[in-house]
C-alpha positions in Angstrom: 0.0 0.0 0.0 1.2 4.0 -0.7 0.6 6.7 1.0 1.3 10.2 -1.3 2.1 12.6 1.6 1.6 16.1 0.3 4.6 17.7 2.9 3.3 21.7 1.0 1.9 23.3 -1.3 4.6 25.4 -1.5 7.6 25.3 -4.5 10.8 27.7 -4.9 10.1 27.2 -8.9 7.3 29.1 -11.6 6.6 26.2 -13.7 4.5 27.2 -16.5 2.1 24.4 -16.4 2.0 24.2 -12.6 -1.7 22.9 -11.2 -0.6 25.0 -7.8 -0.8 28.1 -9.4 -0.9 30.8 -7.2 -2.1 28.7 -4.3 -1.9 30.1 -0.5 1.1 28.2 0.6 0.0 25.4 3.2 2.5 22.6 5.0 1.6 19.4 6.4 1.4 19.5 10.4 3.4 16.7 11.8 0.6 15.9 14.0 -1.7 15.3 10.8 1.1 12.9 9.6 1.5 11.2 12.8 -2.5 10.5 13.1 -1.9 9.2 9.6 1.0 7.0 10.5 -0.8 5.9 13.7 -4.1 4.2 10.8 -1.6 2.4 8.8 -1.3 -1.2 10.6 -5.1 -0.9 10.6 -5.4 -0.5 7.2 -2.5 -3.2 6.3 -4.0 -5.2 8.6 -7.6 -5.1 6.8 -5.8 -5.4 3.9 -3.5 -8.4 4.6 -0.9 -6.5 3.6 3.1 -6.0 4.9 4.4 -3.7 3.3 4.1 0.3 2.8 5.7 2.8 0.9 5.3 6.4 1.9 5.7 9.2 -1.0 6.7 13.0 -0.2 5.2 15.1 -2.4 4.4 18.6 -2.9 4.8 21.4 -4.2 8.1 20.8 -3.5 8.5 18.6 -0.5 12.2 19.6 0.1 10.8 23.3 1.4 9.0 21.1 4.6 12.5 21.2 6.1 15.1 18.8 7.1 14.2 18.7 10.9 10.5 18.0 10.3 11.4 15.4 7.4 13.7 13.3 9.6 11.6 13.8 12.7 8.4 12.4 10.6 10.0 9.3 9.1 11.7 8.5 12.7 8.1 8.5 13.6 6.9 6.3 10.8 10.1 3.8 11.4 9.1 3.4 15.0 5.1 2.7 14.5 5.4 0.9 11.6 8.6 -1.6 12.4 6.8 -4.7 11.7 5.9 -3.5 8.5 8.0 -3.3 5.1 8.4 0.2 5.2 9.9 2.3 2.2 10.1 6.0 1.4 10.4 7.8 -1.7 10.3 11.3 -2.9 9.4 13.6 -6.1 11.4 16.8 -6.0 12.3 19.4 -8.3 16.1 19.0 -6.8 17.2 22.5 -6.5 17.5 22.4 -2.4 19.5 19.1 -2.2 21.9 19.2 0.3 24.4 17.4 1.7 22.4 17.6 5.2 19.4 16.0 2.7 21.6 13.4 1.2 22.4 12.1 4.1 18.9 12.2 5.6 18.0 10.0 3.0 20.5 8.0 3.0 20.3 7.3 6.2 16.0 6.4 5.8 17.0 4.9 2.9 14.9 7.1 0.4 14.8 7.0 -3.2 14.5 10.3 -5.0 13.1 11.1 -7.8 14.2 14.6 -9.7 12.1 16.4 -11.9 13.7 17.4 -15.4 12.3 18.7 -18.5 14.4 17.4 -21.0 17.0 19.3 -22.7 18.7 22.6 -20.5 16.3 25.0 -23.1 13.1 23.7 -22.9 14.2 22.7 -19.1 14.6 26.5 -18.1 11.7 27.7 -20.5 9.5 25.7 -18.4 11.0 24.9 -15.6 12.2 28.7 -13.6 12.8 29.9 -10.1 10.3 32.6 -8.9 12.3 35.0 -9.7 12.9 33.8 -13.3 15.9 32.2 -13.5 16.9 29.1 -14.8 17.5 26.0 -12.8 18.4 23.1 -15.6 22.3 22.8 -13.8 21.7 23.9 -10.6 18.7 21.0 -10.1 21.3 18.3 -8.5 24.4 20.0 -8.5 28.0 18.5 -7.1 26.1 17.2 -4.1 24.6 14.7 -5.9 27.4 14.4 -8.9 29.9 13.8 -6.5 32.1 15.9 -9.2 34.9 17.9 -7.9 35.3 19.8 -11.3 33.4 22.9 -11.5 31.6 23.7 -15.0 32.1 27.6 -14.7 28.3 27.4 -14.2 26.6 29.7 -11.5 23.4 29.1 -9.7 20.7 31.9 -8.3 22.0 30.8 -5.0 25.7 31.8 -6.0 27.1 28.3 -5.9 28.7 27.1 -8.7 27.7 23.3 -10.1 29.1 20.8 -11.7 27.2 19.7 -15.1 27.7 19.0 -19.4 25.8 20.0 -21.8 
């Protein structure tokens, strides 16, 4: 069984066919995702099922924080032990950190990164807030492991590794 936790409705990007839109930005109350957590072995249990996989969604999930993310899947770890317990996540990328990298490596979560294809039609549709484009800064060296720098800068000021 999934669950598709919606963590915000909140995203750092201006996609140009986002379904958010303009949207009041909203996060998930831990409580909400405790109570959750807390109906699952009932449900797997009606079910006859073992094993559950928990999805962080958003917006962009990334902006619910590192301290609320770890402190949520500590949560689900614990109440759901005797269950096969996985998580994953959808994420445009751009906030990955080495503080998030580890989070999930530690909760053993697979990520999923959101890419539009080629860098052009990538930053045509695919822009921070503020308009700028995102296509190398998405996963950056954190996640390339690269120690050669590809003269590329980011909105934030960090420069990331990428080809074209």
């Amino acid at each position: 069984m999934q669950f598709i936790v919606k963590a915000t409705t909140a995203c750092n990007f201006q996609c140009v066919y986002c379904s958010e839109g303009d949207r009041k930005e909203e996060f998930l109350a831990e409580d909400v995702f405790c109570k959750l957590v807390d109906e699952i072995p009932s449900l797997l249990e009606r079910k006859g099922e073992r094993s559950v996989g928990i999805l962080w969604h958003g917006g962009e999930p990334l902006l619910w924080g590192h301290d609320r993310l770890a402190r949520a899947m500590e949560y689900a770890e614990k109440k759901l032990a005797d269950y096969a317990l996985h998580f994953t996540m959808q994420t445009n990328g751009y906030l990955l950190d080495e503080a998030f990298l580890e989070l999930f490596k530690r909760h053993s979560v697979q990520v999923g990164v959101s890419l539009d294809g080629y860098e052009e039609m990538h930053d045509r549709n695919r822009p921070t807030r503020d308009g700028k484009p995102t296509f190398f800064c998405r996963v950056g060296e954190h996640t390339t492991h690269s120690k050669g720098g590809s003269g590329r800068q980011c909105p934030d000021g960090s420069e990331h590794s990428g080809s074209r």
